[in-house]
mmCIF file as gemmi writes it, N, C-alpha and C atoms, coordinates in Angstrom:
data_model
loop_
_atom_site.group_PDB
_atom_site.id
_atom_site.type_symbol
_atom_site.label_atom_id
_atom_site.label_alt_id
_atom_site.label_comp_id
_atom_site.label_asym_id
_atom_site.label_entity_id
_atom_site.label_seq_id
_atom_site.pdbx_PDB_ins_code
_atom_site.Cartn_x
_atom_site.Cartn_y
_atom_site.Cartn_z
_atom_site.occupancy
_atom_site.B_iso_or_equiv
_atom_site.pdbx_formal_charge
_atom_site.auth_seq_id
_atom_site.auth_asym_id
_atom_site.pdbx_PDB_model_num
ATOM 1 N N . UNK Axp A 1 ? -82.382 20.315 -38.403 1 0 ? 1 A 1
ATOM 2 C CA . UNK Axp A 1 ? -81.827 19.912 -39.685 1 0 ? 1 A 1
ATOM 3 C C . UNK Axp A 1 ? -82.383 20.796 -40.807 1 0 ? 1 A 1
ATOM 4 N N . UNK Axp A 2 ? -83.826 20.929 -40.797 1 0 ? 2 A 1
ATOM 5 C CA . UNK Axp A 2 ? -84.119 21.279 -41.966 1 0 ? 2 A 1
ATOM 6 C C . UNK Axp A 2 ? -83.735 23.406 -41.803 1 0 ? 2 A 1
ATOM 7 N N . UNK Axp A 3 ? -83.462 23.814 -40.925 1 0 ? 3 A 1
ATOM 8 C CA . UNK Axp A 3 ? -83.002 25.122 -40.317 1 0 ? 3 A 1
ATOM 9 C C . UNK Axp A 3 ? -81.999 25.301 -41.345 1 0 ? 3 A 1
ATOM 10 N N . UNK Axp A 4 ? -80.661 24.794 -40.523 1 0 ? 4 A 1
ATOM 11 C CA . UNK Axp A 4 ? -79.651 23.838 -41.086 1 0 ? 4 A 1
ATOM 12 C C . UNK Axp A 4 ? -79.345 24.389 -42.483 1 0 ? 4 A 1
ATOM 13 N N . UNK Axp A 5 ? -80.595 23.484 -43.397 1 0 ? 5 A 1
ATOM 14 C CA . UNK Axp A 5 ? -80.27 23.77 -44.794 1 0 ? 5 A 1
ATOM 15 C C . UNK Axp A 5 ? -80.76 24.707 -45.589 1 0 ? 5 A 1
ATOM 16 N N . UNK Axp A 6 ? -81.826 25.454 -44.494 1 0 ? 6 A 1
ATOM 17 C CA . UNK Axp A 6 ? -82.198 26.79 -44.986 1 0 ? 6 A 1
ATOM 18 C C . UNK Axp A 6 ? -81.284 27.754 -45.668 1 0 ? 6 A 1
ATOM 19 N N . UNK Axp A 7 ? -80.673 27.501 -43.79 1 0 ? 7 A 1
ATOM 20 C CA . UNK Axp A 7 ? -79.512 28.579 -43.766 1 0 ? 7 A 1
ATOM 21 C C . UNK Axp A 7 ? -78.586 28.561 -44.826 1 0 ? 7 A 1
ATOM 22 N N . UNK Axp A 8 ? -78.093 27.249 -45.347 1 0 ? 8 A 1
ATOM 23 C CA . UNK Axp A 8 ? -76.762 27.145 -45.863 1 0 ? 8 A 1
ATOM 24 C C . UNK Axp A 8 ? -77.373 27.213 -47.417 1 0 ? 8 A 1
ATOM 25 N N . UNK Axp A 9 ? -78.256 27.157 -47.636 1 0 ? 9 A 1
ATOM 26 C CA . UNK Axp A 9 ? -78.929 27.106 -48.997 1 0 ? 9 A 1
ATOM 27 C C . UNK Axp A 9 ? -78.849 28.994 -49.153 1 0 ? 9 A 1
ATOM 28 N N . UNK Axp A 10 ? -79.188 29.994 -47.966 1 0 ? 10 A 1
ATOM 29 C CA . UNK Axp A 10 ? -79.398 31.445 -47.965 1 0 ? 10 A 1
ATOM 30 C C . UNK Axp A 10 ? -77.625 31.556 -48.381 1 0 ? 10 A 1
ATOM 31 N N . UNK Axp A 11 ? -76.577 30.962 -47.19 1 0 ? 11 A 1
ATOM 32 C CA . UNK Axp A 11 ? -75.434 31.694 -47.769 1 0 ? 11 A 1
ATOM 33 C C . UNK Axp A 11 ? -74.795 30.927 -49.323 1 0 ? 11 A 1
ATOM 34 N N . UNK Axp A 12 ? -75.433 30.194 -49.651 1 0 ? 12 A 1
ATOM 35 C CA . UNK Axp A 12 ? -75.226 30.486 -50.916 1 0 ? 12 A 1
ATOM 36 C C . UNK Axp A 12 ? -75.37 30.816 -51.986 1 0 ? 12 A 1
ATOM 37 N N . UNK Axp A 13 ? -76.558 31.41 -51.746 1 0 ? 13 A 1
ATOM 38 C CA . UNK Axp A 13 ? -77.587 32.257 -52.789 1 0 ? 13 A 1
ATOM 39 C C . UNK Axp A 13 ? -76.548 33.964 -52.368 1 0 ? 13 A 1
ATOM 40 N N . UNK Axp A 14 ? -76.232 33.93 -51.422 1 0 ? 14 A 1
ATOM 41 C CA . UNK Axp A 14 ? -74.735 35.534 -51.338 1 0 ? 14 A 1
ATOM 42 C C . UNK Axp A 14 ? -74.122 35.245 -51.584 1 0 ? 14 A 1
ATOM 43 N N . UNK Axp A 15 ? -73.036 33.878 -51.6 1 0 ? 15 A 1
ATOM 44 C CA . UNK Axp A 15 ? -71.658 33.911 -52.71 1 0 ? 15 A 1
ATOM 45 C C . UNK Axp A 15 ? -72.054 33.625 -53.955 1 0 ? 15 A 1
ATOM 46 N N . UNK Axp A 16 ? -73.412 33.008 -54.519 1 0 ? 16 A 1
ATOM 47 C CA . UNK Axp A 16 ? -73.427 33.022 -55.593 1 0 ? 16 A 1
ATOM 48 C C . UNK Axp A 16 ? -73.57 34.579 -56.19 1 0 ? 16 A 1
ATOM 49 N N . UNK Axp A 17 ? -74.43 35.326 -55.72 1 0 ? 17 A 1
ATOM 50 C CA . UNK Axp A 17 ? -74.352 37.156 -55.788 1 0 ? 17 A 1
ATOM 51 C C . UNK Axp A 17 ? -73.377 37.562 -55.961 1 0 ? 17 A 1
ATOM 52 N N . UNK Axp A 18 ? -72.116 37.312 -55.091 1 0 ? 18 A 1
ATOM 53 C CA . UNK Axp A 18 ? -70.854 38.35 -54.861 1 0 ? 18 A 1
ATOM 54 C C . UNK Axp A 18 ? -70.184 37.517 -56.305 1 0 ? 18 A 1
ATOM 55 N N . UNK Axp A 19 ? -70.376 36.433 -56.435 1 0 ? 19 A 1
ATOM 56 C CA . UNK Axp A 19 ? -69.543 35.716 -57.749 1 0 ? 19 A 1
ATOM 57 C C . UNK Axp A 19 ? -69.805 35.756 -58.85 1 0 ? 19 A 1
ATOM 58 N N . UNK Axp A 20 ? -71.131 36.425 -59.459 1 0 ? 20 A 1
ATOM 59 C CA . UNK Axp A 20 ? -71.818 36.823 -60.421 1 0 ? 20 A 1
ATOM 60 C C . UNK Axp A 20 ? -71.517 37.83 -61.083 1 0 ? 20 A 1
ATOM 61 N N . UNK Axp A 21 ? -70.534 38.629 -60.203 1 0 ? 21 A 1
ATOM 62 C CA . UNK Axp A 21 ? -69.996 39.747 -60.882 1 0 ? 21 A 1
ATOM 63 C C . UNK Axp A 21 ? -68.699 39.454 -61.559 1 0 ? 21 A 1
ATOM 64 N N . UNK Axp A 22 ? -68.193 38.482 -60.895 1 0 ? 22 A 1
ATOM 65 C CA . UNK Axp A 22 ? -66.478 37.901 -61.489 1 0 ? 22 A 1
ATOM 66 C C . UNK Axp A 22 ? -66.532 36.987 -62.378 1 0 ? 22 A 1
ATOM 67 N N . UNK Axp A 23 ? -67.356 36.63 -62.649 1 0 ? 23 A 1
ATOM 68 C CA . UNK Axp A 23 ? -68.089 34.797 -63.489 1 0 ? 23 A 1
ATOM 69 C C . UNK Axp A 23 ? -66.85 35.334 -64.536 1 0 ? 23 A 1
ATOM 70 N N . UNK Axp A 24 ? -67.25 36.192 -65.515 1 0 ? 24 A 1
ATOM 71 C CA . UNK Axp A 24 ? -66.559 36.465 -66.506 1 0 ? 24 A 1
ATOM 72 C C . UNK Axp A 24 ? -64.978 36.962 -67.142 1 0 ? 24 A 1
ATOM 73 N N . UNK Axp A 25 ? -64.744 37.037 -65.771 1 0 ? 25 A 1
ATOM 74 C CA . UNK Axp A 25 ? -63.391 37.74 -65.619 1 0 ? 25 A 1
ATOM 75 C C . UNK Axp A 25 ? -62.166 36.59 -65.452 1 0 ? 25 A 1
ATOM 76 N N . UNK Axp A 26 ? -62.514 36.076 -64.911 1 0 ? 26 A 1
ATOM 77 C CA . UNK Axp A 26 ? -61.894 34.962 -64.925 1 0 ? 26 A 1
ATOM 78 C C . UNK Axp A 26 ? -62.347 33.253 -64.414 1 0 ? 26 A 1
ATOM 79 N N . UNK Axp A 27 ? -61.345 32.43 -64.857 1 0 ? 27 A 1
ATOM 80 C CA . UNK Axp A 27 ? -62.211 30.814 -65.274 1 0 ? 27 A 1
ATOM 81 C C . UNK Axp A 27 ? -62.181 30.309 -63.669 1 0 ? 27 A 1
ATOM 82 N N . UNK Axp A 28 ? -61.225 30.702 -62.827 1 0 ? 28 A 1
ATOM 83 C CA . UNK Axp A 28 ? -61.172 30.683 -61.404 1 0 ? 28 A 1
ATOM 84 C C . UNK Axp A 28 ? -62.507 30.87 -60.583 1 0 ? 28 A 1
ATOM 85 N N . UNK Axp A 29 ? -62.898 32.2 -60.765 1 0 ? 29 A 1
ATOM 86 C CA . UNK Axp A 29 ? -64.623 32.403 -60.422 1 0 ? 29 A 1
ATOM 87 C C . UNK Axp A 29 ? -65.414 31.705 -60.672 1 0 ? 29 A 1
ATOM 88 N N . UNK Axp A 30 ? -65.573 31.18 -62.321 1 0 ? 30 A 1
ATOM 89 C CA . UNK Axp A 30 ? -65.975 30.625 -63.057 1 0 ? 30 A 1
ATOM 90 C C . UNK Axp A 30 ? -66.596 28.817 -62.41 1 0 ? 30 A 1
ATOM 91 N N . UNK Axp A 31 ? -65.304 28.57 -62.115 1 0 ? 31 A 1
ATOM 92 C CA . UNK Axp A 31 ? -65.122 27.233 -61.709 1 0 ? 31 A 1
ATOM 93 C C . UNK Axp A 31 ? -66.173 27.354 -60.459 1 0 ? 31 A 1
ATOM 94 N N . UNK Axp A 32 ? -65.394 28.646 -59.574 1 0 ? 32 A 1
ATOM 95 C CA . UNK Axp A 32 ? -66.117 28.772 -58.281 1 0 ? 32 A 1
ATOM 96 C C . UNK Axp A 32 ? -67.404 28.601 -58.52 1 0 ? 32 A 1
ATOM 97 N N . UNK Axp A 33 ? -68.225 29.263 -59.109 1 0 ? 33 A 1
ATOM 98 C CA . UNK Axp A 33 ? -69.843 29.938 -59.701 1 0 ? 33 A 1
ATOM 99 C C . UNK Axp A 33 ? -70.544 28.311 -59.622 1 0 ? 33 A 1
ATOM 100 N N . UNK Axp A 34 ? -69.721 27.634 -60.626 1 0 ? 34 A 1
ATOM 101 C CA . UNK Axp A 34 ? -70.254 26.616 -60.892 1 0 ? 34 A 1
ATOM 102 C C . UNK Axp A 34 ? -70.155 25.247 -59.471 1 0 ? 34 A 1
ATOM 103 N N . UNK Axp A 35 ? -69.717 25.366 -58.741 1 0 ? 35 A 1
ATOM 104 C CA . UNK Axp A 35 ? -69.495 24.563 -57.985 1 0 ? 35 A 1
ATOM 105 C C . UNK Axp A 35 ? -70.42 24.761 -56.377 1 0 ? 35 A 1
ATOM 106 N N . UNK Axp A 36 ? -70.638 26.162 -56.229 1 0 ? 36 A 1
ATOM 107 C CA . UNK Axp A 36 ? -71.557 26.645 -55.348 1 0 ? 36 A 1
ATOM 108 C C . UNK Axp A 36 ? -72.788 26.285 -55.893 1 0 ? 36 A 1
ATOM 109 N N . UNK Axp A 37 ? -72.996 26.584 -57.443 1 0 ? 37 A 1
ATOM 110 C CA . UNK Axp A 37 ? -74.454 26.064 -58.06 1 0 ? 37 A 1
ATOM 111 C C . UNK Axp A 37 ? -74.823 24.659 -57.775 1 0 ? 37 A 1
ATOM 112 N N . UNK Axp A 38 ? -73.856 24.1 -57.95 1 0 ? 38 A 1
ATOM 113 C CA . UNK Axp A 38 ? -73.597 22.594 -57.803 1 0 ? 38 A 1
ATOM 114 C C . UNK Axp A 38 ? -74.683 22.262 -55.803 1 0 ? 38 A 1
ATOM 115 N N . UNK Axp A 39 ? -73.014 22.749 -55.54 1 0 ? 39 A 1
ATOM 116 C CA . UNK Axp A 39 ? -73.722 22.493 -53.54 1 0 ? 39 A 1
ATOM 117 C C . UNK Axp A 39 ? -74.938 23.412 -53.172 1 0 ? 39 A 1
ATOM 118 N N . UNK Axp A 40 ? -75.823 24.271 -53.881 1 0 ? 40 A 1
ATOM 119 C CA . UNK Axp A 40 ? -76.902 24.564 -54.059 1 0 ? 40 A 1
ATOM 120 C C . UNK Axp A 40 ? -77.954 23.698 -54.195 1 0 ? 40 A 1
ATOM 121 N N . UNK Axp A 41 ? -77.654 23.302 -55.581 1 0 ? 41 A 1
ATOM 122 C CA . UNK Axp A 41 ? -79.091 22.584 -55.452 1 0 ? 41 A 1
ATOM 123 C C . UNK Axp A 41 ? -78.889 21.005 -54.773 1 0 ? 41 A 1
ATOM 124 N N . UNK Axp A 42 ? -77.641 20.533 -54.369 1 0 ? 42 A 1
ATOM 125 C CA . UNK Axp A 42 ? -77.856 19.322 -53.575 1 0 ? 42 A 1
ATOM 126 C C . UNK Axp A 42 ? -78.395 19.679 -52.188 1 0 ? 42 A 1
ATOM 127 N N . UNK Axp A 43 ? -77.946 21.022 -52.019 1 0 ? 43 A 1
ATOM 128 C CA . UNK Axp A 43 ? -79.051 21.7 -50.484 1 0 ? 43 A 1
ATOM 129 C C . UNK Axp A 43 ? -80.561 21.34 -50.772 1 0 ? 43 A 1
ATOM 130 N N . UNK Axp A 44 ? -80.653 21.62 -51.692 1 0 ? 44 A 1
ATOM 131 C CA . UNK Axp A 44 ? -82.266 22.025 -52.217 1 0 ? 44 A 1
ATOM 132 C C . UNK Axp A 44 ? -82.778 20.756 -52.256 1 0 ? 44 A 1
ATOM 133 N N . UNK Axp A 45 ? -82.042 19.773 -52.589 1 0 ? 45 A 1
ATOM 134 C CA . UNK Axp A 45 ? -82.512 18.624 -52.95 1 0 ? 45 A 1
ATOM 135 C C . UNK Axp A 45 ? -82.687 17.73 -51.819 1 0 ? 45 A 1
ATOM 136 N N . UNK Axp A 46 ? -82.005 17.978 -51.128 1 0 ? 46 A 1
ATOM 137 C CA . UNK Axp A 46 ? -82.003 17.24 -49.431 1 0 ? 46 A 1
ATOM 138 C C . UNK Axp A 46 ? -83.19 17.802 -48.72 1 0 ? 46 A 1
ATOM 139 N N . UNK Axp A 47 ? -83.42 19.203 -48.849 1 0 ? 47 A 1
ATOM 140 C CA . UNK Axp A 47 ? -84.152 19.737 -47.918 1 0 ? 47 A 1
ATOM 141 C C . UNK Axp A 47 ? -85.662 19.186 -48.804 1 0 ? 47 A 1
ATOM 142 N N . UNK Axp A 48 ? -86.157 19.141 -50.33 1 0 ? 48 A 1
ATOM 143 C CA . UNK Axp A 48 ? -87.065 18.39 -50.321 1 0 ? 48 A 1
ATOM 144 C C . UNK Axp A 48 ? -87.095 17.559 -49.974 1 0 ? 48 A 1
ATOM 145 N N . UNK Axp A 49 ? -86.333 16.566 -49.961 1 0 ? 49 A 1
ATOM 146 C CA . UNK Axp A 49 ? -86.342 15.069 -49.817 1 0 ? 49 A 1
ATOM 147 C C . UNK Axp A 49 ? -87.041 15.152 -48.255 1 0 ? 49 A 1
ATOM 148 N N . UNK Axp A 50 ? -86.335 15.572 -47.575 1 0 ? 50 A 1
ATOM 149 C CA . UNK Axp A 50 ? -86.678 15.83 -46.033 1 0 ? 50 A 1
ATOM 150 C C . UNK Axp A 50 ? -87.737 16.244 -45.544 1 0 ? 50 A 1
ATOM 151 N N . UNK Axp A 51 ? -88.681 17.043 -46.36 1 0 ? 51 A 1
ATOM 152 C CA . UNK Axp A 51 ? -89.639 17.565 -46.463 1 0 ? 51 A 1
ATOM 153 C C . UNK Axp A 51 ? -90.962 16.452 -46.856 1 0 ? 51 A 1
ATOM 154 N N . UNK Axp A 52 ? -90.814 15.549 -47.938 1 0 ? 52 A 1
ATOM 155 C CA . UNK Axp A 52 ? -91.311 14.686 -48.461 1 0 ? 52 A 1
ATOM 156 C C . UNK Axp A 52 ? -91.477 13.427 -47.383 1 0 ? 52 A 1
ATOM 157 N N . UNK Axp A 53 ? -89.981 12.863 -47.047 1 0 ? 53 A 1
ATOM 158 C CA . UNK Axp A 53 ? -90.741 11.779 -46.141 1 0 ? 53 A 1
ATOM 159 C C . UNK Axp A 53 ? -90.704 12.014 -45.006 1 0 ? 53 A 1
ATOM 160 N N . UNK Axp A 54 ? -90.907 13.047 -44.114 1 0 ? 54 A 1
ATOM 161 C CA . UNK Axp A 54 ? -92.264 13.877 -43.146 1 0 ? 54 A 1
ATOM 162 C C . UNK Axp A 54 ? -93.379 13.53 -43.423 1 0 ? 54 A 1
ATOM 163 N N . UNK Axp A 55 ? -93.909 14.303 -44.844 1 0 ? 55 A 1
ATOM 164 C CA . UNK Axp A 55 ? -95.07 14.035 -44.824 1 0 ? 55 A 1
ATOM 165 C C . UNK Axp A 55 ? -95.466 12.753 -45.261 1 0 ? 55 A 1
ATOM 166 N N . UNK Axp A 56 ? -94.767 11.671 -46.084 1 0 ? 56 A 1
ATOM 167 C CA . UNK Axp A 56 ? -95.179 10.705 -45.958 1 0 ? 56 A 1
ATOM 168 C C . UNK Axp A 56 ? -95.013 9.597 -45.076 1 0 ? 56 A 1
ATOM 169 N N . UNK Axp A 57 ? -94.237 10.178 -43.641 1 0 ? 57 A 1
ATOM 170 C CA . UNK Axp A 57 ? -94.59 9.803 -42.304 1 0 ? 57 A 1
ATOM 171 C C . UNK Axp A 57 ? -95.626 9.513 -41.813 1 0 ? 57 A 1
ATOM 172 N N . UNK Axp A 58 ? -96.383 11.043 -41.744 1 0 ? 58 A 1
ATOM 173 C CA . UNK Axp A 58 ? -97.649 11.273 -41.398 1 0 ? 58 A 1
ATOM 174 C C . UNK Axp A 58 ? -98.304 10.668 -42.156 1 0 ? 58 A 1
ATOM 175 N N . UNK Axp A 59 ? -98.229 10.763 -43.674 1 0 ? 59 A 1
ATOM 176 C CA . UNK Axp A 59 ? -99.803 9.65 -43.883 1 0 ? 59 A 1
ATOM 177 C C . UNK Axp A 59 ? -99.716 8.173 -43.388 1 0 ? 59 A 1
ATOM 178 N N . UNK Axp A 60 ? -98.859 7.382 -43.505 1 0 ? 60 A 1
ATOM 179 C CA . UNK Axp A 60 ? -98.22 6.4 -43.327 1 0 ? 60 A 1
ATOM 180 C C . UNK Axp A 60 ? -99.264 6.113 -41.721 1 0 ? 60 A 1
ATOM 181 N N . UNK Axp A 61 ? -98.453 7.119 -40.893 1 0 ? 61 A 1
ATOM 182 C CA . UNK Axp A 61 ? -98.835 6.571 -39.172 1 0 ? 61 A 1
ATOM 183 C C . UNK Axp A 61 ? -100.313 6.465 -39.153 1 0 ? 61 A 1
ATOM 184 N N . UNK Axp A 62 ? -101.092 7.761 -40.193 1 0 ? 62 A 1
ATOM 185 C CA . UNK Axp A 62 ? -102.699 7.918 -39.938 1 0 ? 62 A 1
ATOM 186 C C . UNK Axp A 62 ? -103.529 6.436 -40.529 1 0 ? 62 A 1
ATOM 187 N N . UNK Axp A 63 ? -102.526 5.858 -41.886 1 0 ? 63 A 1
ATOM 188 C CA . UNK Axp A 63 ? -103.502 4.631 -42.519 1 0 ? 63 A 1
ATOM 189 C C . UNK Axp A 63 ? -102.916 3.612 -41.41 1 0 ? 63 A 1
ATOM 190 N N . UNK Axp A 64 ? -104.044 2.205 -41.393 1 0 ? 64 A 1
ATOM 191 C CA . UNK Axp A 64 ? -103.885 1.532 -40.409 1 0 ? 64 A 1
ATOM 192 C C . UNK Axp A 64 ? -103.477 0.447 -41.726 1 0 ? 64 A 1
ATOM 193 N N . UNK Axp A 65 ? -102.732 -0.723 -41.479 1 0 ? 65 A 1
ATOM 194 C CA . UNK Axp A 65 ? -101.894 -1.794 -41.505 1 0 ? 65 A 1
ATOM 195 C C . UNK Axp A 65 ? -102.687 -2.687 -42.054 1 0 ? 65 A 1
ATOM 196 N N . UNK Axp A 66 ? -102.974 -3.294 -43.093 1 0 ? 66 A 1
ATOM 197 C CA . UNK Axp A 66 ? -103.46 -4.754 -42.851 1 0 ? 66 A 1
ATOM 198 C C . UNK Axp A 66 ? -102.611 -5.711 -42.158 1 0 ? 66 A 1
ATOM 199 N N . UNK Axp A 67 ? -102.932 -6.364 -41.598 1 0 ? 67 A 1
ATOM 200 C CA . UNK Axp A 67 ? -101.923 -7.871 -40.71 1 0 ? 67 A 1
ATOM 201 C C . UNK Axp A 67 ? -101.841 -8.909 -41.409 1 0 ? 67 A 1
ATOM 202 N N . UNK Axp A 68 ? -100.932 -9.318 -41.739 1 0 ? 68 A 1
ATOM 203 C CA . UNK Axp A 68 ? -100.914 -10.846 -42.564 1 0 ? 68 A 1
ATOM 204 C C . UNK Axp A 68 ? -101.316 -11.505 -41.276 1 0 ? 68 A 1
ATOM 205 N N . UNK Axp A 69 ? -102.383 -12.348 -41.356 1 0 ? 69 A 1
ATOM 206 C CA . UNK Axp A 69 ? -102.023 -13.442 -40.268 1 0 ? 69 A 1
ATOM 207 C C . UNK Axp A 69 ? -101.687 -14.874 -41.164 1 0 ? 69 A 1
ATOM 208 N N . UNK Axp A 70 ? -101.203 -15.807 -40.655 1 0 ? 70 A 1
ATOM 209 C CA . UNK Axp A 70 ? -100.494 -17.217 -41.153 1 0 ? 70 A 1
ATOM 210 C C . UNK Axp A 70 ? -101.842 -18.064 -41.874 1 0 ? 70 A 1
ATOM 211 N N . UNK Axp A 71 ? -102.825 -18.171 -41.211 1 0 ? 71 A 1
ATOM 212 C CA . UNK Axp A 71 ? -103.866 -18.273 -42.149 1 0 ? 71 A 1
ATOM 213 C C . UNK Axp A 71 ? -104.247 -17.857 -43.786 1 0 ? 71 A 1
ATOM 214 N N . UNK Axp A 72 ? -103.537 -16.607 -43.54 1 0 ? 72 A 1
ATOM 215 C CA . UNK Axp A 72 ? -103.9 -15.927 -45.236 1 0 ? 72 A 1
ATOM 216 C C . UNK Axp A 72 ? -103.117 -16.566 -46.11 1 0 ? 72 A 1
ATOM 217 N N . UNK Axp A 73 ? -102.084 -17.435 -45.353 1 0 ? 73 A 1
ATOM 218 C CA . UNK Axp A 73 ? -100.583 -17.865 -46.458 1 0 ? 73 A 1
ATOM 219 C C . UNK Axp A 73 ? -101.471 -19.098 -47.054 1 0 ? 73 A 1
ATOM 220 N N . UNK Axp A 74 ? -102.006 -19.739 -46.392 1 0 ? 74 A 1
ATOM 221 C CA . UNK Axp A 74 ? -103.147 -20.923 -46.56 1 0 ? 74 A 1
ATOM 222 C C . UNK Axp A 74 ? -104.287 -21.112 -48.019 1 0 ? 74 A 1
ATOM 223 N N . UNK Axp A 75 ? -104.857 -19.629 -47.873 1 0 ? 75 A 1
ATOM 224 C CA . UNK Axp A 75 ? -105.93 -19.687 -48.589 1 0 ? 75 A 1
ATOM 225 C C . UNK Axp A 75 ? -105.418 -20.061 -50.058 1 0 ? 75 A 1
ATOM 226 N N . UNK Axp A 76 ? -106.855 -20.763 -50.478 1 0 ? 76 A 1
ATOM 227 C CA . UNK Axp A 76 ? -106.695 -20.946 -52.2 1 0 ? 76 A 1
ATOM 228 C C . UNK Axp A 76 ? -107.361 -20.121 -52.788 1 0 ? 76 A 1
């Protein structure tokens, strides 16, 4: 997965390149430019996210649990 969005995050950092030259020429490109920027950073944003709760996987599994036991519901 996270490969995945490497990759697709790389080819769009090249159509955003090849479209950088047309941005101005016309509102067609334009539109384009802006819409790759767009599915850019929702790449970017997934692949942190993905990145993030990994690691807060791992801390998660390493801290140990307190246990409610039915007793504790008891106490005053």
């Amino acid at each position: 997965m996270k490969r995945e969005l490497i990759k697709s995050i790389k080819e769009k950092e090249v159509q955003l390149s090849k479209l950088k030259a047309h941005v101005d020429k016309s509102s067609v490109c334009s539109d384009l430019y802006n819409k790759v920027v767009l599915e850019k950073a929702i790449l970017k944003k997934q692949l942190e996210e993905l990145e993030q709760n990994s690691f807060v996987k791992r801390i998660r599994s390493m801290i140990p649990r307190k246990k409610t036991l039915i007793c504790d519901y008891f106490k005053n």
